[in-house]
Backbone as CSV, one residue per row, in Angstrom:
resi,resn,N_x,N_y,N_z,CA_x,CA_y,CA_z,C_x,C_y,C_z
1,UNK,3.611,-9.117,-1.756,2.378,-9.868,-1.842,2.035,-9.995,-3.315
2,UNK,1.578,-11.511,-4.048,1.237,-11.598,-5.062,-0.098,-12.001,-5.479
3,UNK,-0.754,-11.638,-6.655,-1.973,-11.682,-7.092,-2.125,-13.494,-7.631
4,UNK,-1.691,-14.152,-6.987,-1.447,-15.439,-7.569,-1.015,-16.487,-6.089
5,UNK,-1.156,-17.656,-6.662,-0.906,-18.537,-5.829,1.068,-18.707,-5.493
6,UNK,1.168,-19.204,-4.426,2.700,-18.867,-4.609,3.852,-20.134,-5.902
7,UNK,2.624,-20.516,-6.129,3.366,-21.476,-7.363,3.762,-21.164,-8.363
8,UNK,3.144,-19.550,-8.567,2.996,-18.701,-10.192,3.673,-17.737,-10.374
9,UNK,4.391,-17.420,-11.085,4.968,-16.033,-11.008,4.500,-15.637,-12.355
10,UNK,4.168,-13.997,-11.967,2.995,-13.239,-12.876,3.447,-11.731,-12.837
11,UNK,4.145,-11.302,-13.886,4.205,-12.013,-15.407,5.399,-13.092,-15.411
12,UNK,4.827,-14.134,-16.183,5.722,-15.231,-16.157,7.727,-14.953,-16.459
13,UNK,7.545,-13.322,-17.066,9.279,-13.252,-17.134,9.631,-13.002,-16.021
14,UNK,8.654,-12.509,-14.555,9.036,-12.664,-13.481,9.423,-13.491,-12.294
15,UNK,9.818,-14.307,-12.926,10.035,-16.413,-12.244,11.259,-16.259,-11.587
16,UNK,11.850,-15.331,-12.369,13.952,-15.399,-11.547,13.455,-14.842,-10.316
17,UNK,12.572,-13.159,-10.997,13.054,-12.358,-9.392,11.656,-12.892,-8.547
18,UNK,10.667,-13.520,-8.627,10.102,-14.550,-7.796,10.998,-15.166,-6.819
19,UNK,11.269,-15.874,-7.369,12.400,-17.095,-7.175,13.550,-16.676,-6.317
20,UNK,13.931,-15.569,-6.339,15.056,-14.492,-5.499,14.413,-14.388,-4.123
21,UNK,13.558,-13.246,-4.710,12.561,-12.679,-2.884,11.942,-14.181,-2.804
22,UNK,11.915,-15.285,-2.907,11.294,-16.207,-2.346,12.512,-16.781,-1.215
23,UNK,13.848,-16.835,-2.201,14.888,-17.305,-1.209,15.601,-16.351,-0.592
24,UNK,15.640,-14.974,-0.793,16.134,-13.797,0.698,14.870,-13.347,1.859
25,UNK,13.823,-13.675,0.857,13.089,-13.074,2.134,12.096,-14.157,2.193
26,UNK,10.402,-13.306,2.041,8.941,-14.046,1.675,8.284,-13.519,0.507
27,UNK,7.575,-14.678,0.100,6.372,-14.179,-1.151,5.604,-14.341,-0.020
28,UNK,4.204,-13.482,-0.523,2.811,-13.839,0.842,2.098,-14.003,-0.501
29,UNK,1.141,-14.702,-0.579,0.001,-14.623,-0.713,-1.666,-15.257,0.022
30,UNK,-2.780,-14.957,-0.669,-3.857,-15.198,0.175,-4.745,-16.285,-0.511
31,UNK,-3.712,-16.559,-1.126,-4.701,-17.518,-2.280,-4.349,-19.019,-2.366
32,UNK,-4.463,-19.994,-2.562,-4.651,-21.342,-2.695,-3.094,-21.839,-3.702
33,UNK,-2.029,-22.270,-3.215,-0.617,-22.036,-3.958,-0.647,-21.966,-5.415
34,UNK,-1.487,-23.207,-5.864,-1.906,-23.336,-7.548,-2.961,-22.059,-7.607
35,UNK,-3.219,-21.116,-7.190,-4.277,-20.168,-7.675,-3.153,-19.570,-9.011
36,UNK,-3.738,-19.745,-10.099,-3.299,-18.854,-11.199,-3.707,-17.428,-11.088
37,UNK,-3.226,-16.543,-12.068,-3.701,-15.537,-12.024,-5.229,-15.565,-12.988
38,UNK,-6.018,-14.388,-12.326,-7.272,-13.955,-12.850,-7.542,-12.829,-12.822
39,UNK,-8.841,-12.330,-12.980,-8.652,-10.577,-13.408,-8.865,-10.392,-11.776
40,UNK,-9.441,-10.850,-11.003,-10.402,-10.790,-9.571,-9.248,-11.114,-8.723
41,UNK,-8.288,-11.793,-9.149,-7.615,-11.496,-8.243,-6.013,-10.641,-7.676
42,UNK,-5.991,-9.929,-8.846,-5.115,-8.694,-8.323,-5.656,-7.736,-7.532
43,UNK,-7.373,-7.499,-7.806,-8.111,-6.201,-6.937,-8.336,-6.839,-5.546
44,UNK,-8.101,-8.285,-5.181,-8.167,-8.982,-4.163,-6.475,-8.541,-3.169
45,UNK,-5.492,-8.972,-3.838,-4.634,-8.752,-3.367,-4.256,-7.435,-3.179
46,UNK,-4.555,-6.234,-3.994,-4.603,-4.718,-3.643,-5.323,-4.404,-2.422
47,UNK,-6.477,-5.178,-2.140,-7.241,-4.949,-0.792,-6.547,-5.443,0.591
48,UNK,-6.415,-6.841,0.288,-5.611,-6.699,1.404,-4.487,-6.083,1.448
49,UNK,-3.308,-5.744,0.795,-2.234,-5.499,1.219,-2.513,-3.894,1.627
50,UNK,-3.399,-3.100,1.145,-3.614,-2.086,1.805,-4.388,-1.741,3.559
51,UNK,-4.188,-3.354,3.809,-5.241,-3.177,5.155,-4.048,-3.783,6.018
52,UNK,-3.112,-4.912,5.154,-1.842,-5.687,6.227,-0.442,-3.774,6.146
53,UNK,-0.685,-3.105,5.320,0.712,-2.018,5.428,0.559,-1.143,6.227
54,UNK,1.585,-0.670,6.792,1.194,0.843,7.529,0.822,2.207,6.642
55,UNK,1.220,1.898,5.448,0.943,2.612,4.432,0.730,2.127,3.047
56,UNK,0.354,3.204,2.385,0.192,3.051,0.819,1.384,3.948,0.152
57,UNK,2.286,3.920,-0.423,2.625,5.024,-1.497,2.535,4.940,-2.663
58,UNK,2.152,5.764,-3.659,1.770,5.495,-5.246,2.746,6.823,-5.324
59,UNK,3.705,6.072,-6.942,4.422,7.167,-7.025,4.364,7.732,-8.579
60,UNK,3.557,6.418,-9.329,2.825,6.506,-10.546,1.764,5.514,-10.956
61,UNK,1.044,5.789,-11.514,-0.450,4.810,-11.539,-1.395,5.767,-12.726
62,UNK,-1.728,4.700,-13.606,-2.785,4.983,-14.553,-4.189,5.369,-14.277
63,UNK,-5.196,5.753,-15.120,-6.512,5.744,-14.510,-7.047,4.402,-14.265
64,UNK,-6.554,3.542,-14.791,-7.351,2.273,-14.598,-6.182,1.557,-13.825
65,UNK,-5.551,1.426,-12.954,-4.153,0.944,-12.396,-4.967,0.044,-11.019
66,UNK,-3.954,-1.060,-10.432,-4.228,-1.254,-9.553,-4.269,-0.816,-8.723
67,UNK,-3.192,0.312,-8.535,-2.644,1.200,-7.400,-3.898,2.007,-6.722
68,UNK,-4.621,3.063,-8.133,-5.647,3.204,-8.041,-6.713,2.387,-6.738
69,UNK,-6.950,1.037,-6.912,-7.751,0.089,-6.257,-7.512,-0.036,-4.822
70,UNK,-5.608,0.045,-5.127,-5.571,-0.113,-3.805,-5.074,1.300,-2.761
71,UNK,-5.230,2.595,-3.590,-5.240,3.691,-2.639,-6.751,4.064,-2.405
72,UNK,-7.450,3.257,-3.217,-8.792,3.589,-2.611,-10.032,2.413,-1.264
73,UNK,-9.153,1.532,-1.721,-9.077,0.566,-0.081,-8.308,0.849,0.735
74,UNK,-7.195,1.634,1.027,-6.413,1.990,2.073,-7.406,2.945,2.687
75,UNK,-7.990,3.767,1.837,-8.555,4.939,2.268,-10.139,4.473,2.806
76,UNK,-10.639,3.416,2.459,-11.912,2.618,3.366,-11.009,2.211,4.137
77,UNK,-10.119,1.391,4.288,-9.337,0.732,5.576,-8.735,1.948,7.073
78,UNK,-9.122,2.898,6.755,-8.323,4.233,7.744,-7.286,4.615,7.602
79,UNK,-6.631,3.565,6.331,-5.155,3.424,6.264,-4.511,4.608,5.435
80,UNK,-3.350,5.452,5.977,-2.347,6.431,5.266,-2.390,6.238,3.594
81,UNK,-2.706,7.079,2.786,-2.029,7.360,1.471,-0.852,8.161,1.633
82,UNK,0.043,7.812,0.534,0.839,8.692,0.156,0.705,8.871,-1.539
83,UNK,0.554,10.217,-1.717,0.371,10.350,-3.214,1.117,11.468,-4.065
84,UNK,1.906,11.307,-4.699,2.999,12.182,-5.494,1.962,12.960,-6.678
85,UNK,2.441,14.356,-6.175,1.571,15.519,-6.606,1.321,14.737,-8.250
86,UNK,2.416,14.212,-8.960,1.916,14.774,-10.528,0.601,13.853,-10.490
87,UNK,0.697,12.747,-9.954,-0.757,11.691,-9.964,-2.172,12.660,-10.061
88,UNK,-2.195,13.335,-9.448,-3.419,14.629,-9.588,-3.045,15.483,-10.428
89,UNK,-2.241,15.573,-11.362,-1.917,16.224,-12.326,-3.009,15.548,-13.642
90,UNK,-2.481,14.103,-13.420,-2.911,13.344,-14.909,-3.912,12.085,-15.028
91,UNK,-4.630,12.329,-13.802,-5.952,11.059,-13.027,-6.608,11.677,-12.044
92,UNK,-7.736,11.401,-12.594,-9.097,11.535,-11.831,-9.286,11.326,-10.617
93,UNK,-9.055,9.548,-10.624,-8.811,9.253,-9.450,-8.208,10.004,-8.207
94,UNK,-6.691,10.735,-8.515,-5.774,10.691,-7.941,-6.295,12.295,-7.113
95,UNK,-7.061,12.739,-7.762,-7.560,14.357,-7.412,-8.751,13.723,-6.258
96,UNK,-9.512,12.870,-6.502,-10.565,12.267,-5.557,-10.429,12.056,-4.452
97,UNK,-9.074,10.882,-4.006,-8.381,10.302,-3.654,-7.780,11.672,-2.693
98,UNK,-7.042,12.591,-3.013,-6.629,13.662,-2.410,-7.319,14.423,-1.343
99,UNK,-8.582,14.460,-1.844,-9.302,15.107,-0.860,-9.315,14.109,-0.012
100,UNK,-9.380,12.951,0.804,-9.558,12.122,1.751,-8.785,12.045,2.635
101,UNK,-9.674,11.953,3.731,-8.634,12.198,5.177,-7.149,11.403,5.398
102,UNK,-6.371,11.887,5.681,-5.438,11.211,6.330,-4.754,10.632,4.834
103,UNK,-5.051,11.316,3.395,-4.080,11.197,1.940,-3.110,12.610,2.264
104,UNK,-1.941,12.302,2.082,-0.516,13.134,1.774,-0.451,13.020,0.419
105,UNK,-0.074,14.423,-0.189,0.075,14.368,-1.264,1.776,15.084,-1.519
106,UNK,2.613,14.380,-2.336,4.096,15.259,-1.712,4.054,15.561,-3.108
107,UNK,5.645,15.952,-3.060,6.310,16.207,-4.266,7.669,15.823,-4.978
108,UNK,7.977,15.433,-3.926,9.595,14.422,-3.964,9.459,13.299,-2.748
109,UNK,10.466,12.650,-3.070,10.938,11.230,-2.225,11.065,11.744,-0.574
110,UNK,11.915,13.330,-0.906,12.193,13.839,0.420,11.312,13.678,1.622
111,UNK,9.730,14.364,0.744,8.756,14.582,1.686,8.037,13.303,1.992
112,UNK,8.013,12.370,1.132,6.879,11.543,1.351,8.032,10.197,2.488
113,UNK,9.534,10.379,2.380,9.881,9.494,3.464,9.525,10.061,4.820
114,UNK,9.608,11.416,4.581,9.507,12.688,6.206,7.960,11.831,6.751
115,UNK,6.900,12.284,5.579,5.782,11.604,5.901,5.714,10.203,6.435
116,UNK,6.342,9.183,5.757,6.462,8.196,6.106,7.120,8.019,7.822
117,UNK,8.013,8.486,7.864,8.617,8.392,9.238,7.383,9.088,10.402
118,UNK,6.759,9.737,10.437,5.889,9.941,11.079,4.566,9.123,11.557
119,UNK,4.563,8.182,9.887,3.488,7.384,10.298,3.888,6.050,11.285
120,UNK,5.538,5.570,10.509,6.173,4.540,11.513,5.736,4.839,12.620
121,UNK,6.212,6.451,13.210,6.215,6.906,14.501,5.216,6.626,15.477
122,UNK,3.851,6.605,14.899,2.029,7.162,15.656,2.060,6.074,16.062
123,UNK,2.449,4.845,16.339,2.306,3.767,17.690,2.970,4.157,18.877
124,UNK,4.254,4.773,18.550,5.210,5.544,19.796,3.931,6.801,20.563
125,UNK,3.922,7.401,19.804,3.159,9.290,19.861,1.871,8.333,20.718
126,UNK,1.216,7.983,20.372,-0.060,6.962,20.622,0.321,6.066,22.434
127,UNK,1.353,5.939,22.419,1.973,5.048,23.441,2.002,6.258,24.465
128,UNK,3.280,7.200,24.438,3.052,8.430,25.033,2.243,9.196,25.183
129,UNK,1.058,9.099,24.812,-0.220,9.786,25.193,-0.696,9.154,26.148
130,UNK,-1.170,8.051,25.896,-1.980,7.166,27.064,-0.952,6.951,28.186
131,UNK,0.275,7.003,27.882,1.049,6.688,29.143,0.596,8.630,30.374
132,UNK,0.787,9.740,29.174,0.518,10.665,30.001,-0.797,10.697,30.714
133,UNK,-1.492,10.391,29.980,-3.597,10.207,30.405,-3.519,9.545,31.295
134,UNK,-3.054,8.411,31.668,-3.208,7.480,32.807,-2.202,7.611,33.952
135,UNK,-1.032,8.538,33.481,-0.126,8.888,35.009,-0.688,10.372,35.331
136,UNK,-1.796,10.800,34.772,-2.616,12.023,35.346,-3.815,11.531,36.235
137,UNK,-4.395,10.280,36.058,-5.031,9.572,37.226,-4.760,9.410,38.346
């Protein structure tokens, strides 16, 4: 998902690999095709894409980062963080952010795919529950 209309590629040295994921896969965006970029609308596109993913993972992010923006709309959205311990090492944010329900905080790739596979999972786990609740009727 891009902070721009799908006409733009931002930063402009990014036009090839635009231009690539445009022809193997999709660009998405939410914006008007000629939307250029603006400051309003990267914190736009951080919001939604944290409400369209099953997750968030940040595996580095500044204090002022988008990532930032958008692990803290995942976390209004109900939606999973995943957050790599050093981030609470060296941001404010990232210690805030931690305390909030349903944020993982790992320490390698190992844990946070383990995590990840679990969250894929909770439509299955979720499925098998109600299937048990309602064949106990």
């Amino acid at each position: 998902m891009i902070g721009t209309g799908i006409r733009h590629a931002y930063p402009p040295e990014n036009r090839r690999l635009h231009s690539e994921v445009a022809e193997a896969g999709v660009v998405l965006s939410q914006f008007w095709p000629d939307t250029p970029p603006a400051k309003h609308t990267f914190p736009a596109r951080n919001a939604t894409m944290s409400g369209y993913a099953l997750a968030t993972v940040i595996v580095e992010a500044g204090e002022r980062s988008g990532a930032r923006i958008q692990a803290r709309q995942a976390v209004e959205h109900g939606r999973p963080v995943i957050l790599f311990r050093s981030l609470l090492e060296v941001t404010e944010w990232g210690r805030d952010v931690a305390e909030r329900p349903d944020v993982h905080v790992v320490d390698d790739v190992d844990r946070a795919l383990a995590v990840l596979d679990g969250i894929v999972d909770r439509p299955h786990q979720v499925q098998d529950l109600l299937g048990k609740l309602t064949a106990g009727l």
